[in-house]
VOBA-1610 file (N, C-alpha, C; in pm, whole numbers, padded with zeros to 5 digits, always signed):
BEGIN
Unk+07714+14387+01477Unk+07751+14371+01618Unk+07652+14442+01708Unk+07590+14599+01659Unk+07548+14660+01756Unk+07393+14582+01795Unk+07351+14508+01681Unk+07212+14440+01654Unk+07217+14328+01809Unk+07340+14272+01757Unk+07293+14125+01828Unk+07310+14161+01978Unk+07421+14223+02052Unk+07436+14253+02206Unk+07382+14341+02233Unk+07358+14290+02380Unk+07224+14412+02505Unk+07340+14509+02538Unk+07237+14628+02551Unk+07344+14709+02687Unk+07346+14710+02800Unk+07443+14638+02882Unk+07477+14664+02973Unk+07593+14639+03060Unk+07627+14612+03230Unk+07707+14705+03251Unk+07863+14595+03246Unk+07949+14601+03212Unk+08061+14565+03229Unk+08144+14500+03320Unk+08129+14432+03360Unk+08248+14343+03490Unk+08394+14315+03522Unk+08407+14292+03365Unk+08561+14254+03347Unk+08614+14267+03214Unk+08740+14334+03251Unk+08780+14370+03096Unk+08917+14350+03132Unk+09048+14349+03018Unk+09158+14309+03027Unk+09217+14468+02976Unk+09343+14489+03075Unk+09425+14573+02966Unk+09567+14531+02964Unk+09576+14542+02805Unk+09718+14510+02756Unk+09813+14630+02727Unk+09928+14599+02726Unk+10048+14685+02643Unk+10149+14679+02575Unk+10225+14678+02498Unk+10300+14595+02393Unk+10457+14671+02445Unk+10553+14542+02476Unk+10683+14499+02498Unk+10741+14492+02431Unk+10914+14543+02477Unk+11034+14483+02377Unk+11002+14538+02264Unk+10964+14696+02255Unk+10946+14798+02122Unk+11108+14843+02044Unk+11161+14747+02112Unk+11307+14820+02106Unk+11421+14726+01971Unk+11529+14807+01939Unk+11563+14725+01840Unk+11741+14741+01855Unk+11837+14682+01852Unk+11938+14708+01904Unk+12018+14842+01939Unk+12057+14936+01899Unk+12100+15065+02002Unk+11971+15125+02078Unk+11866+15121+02020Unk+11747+15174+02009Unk+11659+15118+02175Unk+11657+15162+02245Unk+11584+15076+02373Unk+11476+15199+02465Unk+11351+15126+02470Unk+11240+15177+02517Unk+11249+15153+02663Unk+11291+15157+02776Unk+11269+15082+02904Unk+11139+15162+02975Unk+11132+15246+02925Unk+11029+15333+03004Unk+10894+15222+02931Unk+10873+15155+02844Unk+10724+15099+02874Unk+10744+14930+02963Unk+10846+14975+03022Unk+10823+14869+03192Unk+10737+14976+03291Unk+10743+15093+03291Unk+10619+15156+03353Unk+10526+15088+03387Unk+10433+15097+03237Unk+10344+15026+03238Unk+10306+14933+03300Unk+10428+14842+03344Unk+10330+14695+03370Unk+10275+14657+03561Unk+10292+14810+03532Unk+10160+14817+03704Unk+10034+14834+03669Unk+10017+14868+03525Unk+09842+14916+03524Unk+09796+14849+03448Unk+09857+14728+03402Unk+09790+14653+03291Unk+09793+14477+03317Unk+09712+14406+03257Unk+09729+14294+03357Unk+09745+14169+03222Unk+09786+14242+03108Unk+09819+14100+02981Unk+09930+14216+02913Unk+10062+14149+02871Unk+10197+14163+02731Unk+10142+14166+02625Unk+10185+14256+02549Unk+10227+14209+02388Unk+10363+14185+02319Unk+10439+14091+02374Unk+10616+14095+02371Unk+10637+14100+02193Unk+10690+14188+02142Unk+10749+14190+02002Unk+10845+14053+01922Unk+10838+13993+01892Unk+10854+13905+01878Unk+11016+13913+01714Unk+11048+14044+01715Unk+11142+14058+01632Unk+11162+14054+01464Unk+11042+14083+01425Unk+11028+14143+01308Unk+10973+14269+01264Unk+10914+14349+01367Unk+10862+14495+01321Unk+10972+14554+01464Unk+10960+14468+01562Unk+11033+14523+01660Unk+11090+14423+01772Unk+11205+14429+01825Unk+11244+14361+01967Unk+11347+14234+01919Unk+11451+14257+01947Unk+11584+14225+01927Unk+11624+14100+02052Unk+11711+13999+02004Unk+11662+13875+02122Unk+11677+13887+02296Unk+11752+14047+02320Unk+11756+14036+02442Unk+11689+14139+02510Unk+11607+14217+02391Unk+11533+14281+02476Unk+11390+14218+02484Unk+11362+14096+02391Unk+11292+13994+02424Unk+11278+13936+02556Unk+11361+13905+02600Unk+11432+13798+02701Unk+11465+13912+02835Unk+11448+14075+02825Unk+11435+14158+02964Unk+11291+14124+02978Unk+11213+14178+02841Unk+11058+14180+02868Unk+10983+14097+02907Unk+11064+13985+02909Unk+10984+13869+02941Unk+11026+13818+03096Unk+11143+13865+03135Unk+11196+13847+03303Unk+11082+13931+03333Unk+11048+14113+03306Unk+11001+14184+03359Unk+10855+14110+03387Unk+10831+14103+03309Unk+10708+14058+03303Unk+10638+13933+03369Unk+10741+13881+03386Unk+10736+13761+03530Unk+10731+13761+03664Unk+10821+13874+03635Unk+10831+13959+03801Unk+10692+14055+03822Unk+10624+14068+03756Unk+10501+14138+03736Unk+10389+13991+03762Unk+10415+13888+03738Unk+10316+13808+03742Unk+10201+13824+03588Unk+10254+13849+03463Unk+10142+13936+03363Unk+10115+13815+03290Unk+10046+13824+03206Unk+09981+13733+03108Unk+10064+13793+02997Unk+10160+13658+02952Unk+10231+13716+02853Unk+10183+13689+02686Unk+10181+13771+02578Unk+10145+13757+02406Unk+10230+13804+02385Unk+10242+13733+02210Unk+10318+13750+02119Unk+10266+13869+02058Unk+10347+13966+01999Unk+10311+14073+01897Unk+10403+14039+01795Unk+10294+14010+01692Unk+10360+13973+01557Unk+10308+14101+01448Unk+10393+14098+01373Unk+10379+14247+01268Unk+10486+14184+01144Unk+10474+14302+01042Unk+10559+14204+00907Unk+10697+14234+00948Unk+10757+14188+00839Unk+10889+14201+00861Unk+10946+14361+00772Unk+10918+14423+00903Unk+10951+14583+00857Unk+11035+14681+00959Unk+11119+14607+01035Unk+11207+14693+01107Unk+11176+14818+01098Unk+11240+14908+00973Unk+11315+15022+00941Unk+11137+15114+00884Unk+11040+15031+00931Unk+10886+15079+00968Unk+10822+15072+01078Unk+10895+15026+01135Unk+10804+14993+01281Unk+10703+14916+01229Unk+10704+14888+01129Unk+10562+14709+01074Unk+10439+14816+01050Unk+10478+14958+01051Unk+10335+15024+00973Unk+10320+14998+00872Unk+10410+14960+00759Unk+10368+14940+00672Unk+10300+14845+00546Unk+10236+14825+00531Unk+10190+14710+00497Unk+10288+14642+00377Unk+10304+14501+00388Unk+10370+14439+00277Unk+10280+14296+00213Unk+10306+14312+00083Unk+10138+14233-00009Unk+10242+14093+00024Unk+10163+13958+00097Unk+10211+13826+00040Unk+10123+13751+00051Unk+10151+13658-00031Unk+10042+13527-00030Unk+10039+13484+00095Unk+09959+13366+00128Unk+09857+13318+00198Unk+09961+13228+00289Unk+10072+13189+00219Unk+10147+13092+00257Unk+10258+13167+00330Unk+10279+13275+00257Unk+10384+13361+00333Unk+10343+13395+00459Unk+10190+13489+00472Unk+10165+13518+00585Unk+10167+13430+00723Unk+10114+13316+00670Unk+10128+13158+00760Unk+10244+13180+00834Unk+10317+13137+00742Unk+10459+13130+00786Unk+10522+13247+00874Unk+10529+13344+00838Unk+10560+13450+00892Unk+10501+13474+01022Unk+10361+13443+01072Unk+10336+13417+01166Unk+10362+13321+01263Unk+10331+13180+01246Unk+10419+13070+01291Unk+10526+13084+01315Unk+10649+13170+01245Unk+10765+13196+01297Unk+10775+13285+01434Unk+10699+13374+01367Unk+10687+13478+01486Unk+10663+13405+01677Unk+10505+13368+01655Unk+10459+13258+01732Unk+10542+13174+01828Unk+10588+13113+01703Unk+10715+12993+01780Unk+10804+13028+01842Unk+10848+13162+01782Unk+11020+13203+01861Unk+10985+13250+02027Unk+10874+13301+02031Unk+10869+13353+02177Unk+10786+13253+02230Unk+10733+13149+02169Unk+10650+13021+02294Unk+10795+12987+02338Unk+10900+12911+02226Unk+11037+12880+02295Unk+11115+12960+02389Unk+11107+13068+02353Unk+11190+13171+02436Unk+11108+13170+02599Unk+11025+13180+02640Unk+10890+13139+02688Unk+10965+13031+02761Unk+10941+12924+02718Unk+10951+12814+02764Unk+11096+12802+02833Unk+11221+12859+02799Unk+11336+12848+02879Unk+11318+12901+03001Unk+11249+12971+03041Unk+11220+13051+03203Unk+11086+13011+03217Unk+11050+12888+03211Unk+10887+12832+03252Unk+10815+12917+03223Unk+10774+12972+03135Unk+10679+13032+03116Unk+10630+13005+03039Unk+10450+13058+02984Unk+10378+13003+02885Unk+10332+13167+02859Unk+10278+13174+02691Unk+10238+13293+02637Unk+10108+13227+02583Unk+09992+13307+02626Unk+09854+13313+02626Unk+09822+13363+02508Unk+09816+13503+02461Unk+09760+13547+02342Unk+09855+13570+02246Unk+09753+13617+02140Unk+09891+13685+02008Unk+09844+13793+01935Unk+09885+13904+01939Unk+09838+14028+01840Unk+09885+14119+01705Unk+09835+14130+01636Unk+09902+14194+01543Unk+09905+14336+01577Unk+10047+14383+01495Unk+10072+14485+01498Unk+10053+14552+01353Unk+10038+14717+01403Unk+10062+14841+01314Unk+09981+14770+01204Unk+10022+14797+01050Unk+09975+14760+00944Unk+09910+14598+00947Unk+09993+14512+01006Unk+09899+14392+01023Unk+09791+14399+01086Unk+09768+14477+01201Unk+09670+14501+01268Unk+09562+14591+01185Unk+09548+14681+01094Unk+09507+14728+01025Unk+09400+14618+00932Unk+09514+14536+00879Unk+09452+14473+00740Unk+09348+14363+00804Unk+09422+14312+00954Unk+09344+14228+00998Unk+09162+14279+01034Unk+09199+14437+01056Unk+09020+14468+01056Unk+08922+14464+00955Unk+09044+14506+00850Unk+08958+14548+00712Unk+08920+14436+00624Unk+09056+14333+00621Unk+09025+14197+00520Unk+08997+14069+00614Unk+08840+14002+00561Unk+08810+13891+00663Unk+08932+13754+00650Unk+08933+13744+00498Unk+09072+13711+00423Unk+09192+13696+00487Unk+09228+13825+00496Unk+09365+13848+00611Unk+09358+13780+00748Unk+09251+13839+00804Unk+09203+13715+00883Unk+09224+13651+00975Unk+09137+13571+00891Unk+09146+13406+00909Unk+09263+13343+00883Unk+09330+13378+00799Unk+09450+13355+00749Unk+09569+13359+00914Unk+09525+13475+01000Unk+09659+13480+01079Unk+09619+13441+01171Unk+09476+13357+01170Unk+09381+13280+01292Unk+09426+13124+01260Unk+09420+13142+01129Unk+09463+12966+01128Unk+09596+12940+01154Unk+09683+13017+01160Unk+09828+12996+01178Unk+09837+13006+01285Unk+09777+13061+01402Unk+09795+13077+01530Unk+09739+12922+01578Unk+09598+12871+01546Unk+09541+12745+01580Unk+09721+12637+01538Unk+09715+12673+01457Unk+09849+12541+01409Unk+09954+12561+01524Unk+09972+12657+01579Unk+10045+12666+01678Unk+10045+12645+01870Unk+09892+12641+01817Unk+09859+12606+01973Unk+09676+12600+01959Unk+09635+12512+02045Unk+09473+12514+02025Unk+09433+12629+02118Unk+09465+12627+02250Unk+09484+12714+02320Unk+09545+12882+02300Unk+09600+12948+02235Unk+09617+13055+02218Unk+09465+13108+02179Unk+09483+13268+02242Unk+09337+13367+02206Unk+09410+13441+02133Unk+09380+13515+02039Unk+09359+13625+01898Unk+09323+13751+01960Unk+09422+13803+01981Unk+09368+13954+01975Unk+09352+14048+01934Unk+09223+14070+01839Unk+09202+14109+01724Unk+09124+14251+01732Unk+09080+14300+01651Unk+09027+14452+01625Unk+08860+14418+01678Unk+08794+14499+01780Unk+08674+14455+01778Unk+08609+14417+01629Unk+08486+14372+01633Unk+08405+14320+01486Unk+08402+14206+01459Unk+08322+14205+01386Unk+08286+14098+01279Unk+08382+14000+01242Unk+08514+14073+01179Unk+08641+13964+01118Unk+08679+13940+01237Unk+08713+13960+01373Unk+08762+13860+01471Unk+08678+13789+01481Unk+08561+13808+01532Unk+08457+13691+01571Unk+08460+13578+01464Unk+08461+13613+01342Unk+08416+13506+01239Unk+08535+13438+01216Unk+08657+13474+01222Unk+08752+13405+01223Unk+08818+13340+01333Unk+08767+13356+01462Unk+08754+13258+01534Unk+08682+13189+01519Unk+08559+13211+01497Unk+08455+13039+01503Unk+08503+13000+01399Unk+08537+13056+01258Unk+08591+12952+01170Unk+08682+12824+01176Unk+08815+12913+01278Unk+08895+12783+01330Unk+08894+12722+01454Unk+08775+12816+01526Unk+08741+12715+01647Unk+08847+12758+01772Unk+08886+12884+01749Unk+08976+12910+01849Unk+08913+13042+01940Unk+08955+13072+02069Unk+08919+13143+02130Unk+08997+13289+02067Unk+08874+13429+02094Unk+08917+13548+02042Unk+08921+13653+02139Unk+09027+13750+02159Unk+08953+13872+02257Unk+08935+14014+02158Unk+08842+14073+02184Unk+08788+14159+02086Unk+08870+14304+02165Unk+08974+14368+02095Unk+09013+14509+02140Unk+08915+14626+02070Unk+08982+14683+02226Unk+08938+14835+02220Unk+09079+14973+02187Unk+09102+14981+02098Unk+09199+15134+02117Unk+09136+15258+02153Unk+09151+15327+02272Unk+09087+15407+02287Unk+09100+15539+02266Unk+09187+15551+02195Unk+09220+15675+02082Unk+09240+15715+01981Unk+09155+15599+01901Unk+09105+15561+01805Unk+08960+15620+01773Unk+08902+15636+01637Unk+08803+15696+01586Unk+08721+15608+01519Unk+08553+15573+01574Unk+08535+15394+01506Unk+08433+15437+01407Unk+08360+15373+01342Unk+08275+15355+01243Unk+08154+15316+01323Unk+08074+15312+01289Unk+07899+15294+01351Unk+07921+15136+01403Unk+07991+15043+01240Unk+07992+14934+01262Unk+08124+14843+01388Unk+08190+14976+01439Unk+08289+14918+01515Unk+08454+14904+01390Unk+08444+14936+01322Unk+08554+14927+01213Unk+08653+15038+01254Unk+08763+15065+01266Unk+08849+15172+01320Unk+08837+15250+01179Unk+08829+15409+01199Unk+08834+15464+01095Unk+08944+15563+01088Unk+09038+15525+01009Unk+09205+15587+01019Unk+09247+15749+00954Unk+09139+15789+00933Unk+09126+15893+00840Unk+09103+16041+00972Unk+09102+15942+01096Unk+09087+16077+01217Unk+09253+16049+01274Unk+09265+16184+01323Unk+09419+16180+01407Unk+09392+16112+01567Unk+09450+16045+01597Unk+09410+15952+01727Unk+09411+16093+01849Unk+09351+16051+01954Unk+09313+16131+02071Unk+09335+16090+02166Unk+09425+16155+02240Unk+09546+16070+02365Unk+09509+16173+02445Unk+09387+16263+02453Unk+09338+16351+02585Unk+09331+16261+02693Unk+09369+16277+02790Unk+09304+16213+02909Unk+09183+16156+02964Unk+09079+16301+03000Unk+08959+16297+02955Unk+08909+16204+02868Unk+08958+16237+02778Unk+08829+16220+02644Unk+08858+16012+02682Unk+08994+15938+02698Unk+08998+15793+02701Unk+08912+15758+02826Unk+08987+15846+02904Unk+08877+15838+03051Unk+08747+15786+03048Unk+08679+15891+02987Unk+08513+15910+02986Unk+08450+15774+02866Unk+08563+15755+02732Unk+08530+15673+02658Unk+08531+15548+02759Unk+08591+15482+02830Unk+08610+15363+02896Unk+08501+15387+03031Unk+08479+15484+03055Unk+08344+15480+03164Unk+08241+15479+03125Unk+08237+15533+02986Unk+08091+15537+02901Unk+08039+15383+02889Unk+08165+15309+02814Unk+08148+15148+02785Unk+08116+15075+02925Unk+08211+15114+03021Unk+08187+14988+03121Unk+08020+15011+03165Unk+07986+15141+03150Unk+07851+15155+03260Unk+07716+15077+03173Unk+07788+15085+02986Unk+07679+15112+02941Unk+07698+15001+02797Unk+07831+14948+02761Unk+07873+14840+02675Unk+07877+14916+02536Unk+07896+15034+02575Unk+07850+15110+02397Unk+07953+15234+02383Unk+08000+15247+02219Unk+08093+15310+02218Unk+08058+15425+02117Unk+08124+15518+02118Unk+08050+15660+02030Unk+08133+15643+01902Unk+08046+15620+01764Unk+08136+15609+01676Unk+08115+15748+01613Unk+08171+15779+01467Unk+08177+15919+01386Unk+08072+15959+01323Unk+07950+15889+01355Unk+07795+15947+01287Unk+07731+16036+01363Unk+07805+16055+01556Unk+07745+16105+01656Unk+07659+15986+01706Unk+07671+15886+01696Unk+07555+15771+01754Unk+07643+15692+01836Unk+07590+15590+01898Unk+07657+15449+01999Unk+07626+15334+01932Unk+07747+15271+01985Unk+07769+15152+01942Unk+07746+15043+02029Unk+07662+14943+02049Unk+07694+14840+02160Unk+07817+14741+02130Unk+07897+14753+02187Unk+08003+14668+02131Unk+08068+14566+02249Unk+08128+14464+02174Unk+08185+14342+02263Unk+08362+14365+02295Unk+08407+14391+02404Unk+08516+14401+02424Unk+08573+14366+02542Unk+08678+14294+02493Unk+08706+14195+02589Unk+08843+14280+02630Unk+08950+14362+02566Unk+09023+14378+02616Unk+09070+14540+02583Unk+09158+14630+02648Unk+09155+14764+02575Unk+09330+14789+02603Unk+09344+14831+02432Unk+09535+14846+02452Unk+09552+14992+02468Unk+09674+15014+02554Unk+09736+15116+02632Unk+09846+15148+02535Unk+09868+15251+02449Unk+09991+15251+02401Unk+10107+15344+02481Unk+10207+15339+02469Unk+10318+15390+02606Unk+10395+15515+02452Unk+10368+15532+02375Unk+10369+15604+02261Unk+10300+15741+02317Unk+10226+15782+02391Unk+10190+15925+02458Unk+10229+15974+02619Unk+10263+16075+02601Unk+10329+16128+02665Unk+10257+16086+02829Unk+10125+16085+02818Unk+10016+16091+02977Unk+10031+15944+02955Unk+10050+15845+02906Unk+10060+15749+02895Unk+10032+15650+03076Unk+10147+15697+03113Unk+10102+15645+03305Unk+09972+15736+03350Unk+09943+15850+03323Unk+09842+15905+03317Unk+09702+15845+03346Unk+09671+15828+03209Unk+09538+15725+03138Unk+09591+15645+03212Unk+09691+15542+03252Unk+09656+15441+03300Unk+09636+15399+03472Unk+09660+15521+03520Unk+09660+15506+03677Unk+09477+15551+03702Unk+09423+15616+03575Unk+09293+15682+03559Unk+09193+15530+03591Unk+09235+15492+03440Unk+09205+15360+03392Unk+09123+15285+03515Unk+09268+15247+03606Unk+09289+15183+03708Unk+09152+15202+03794Unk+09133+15321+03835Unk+09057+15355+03910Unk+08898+15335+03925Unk+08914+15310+03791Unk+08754+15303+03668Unk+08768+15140+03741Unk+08816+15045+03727Unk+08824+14923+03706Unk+08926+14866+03725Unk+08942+14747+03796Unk+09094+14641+03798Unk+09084+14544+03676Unk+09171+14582+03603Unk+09191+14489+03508Unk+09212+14333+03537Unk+09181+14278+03446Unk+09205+14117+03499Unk+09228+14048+03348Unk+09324+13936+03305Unk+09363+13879+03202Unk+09216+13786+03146Unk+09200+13827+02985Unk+09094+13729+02950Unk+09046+13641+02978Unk+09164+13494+02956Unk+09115+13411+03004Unk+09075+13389+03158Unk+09141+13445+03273Unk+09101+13448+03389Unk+08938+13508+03408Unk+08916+13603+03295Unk+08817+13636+03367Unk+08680+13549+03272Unk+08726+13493+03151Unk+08619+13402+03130Unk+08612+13249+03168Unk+08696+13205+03275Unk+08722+13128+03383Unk+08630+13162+03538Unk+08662+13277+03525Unk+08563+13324+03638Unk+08409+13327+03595Unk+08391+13347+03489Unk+08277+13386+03447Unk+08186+13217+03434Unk+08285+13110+03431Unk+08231+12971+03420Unk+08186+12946+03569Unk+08264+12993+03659Unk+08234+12987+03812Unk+08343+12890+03805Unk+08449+12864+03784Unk+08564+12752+03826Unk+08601+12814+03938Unk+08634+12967+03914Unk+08699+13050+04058Unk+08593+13123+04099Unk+08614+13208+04210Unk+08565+13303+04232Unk+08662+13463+04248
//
């Protein structure tokens, strides 16, 4: 990645935050906060997390926000929050996604609405960086579900390639309290860093300069289209009123719409 892109300076980037974390007694309302500083959903879609009606708040809220709404799909691990990884074939994962997928385009669709992206969560999100395999696998199940849906995948290599494989559009994330590898690979072996500062300066470093500091002490030029906010730390509105200030977020596809010159 760092080979093929130039450095320089940044225009438009998306930030997301993930919805409907909640599971019946169990209810998060405080990450409706959020949805002043971020301008794309990740609605839970009810297998790692989000129960059908706190589906169906997050998705009013989020209308009333005007947001770009995604699916967050993760395994079927409730009583894990979907950290944990579970081994299935090729056919399972399909499926399991497609289910996921489908329940909130429909749910979606009863209050006119349409859902734009789809992301994996926790351990899916994991395997999706590490195995190209894994993949493609939860790229082709998303294409079967819509030609139109974007992938919002771990910066690198396995998003990119598994979009052009199935020909579908990708947005490349940023976690910014996260610890990366030279090559852009998240490296899980550091405790994440929810300083203020330190996300601050990481997201001003990139916009000025397209490059990110991985664990060798070196930079990375990297492609990133979108950066997730988790509502899991305490400064949480914090970082994101910071964020704000750095940059107005704007939803992917809008801004590679803009970038065709359709709008201005």
């Amino acid at each position: 990645m760092q080979n093929v892109l130039e450095k320089t300076n940044v225009k438009t980037i998306d930030f997301n935050c993930d919805l409907a974390q909640s599971y019946g007694v169990y209810k998060n309302d405080l990450e409706f906060e959020l949805l002043d500083y971020v301008s794309s959903v990740n609605i839970s879609c009810g297998f790692h997390a989000g129960d059908p009606l706190s589906i169906k708040n997050a998705l009013l809220k989020s209308k009333e926000k005007n947001i770009v709404l995604g699916a967050h799909i993760g395994f079927d691990d409730i009583a894990g929050f979907g950290y944990r990884p579970v081994s299935m074939t090729d056919d399972e994962l399909e499926a399991l996604v497609i289910y996921q997928v489908g329940a909130l385009m429909s749910f979606a669709k009863c209050y006119k609405m349409e859902i734009e992206t789809v992301r994996p969560h926790g351990a899916m999100y994991k395997l999706a960086g590490e195995d190209f395999h894994f993949a493609k696998t939860i790229v082709g199940a998303i294409k079967k579900c819509s030609n139109w849906l974007t992938y919002v995948g771990p910066a690198g290599d396995n998003t990119e390639k598994a979009g052009e494989l199935h020909n579908i559009h990708v947005a490349h994330e940023l976690l910014p309290e996260k610890t990366y590898n030279f090559d852009m690979t998240i490296n899980y072996g550091y405790p994440d860093n929810f300083k203020t500062d330190f996300i601050i300066n990481r997201l001003r470093k990139y916009l000025e300069t397209s490059q990110i500091e991985h664990n060798e002490s070196g930079l990375t030029v990297a492609k990133i289209d979108t950066v997730h906010f988790t509502g899991r730390s305490v400064n949480a509105i914090e970082i994101l009123k910071a964020a704000n200030e750095l940059i107005k977020p704007e939803p992917v596809n809008y801004a590679k719409i803009k970038q065709s010159g359709w709008v201005e």
